[in-house]
Structure formats: structure tokens, C-alpha cells
C-alpha positions as CSV (number, residue, x, y, z in Angstrom):
1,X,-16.1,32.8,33.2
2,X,-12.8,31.5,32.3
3,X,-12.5,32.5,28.9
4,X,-11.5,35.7,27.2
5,X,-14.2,38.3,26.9
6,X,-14.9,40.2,23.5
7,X,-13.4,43.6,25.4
8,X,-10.5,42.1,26.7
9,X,-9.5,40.3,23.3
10,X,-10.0,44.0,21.3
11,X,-8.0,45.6,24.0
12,X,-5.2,42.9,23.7
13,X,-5.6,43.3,19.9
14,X,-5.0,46.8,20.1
15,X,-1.9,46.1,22.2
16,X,-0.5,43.7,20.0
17,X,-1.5,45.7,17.0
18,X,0.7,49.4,18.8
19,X,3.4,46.9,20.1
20,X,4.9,43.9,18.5
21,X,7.9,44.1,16.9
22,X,7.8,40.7,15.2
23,X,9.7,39.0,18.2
24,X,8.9,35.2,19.5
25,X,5.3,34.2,20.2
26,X,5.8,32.2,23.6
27,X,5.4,34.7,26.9
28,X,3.9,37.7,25.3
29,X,1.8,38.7,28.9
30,X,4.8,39.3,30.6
31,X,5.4,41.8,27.5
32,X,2.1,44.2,28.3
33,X,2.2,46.7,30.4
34,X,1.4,46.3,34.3
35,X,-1.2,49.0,34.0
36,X,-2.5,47.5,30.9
37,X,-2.9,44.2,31.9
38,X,-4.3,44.7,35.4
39,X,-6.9,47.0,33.3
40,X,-7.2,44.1,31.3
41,X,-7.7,41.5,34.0
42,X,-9.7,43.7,36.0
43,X,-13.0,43.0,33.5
44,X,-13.1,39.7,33.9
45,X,-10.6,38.2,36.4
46,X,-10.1,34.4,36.8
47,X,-6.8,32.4,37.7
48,X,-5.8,31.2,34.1
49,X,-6.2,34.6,32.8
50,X,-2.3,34.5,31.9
51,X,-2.2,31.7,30.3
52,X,-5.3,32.9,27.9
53,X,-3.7,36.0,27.0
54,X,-0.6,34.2,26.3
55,X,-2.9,31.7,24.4
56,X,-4.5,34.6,22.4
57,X,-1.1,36.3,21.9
58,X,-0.1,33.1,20.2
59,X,-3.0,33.5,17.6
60,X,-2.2,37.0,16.8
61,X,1.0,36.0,16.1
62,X,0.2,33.1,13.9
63,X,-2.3,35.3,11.5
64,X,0.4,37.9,11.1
């Protein structure tokens, strides 16, 4: 599966939700944790999973 699953996207939420500061909205993976994100990845791990957090990042950003 290459998308984002429901866990992944509440534990990103509750990342964005403890930690942004109202910064930019491009490159927000490389903000998260290492532990996080390869917690994160680790449920459902494909090679664009970067890129769809970044992509969901975006979103959250956008709402707020």
C-alpha cells in the first residue's frame, strides 16, 4: 500500500498538532523526529512514504 494509513496520519496529526510553530509548509518530514518517523514508517513502509508525509504535512498546514 502506498498511501498513508489511518494510524500513521493520527500519529502525524498528533505530531504536527505538539510541534509546529507556524513555520513554512514545504519539507516538514525532515522536521519529525528520527524515532518518530521510523515508528511511523515502520507500520506501513513503502518508498514514497516521504513524500506522503510531506504531502499530508502540506494539508495540515493549509487547514490551520
Amino acid at each position: 500500500m502506498r498511501e498513508l494509513t489511518k494510524k500513521q496520519k493520527t500519529m502525524l496529526k498528533d505530531w504536527f498538532d505538539k510541534n509546529y510553530d507556524g513555520g513554512g509548509m514545504f519539507n516538514m518530514a525532515k522536521k519529525i523526529d528520527i524515532e518518530i518517523y521510523n515508528k511511523i514508517d515502520s507500520i506501513n513502509p513503502c518508498e514514497i512514504f516521504y513524500q506522503n508525509v510531506n504531502h499530508y504535512m502540506e494539508e495540515l498546514v493549509s487547514e490551520k
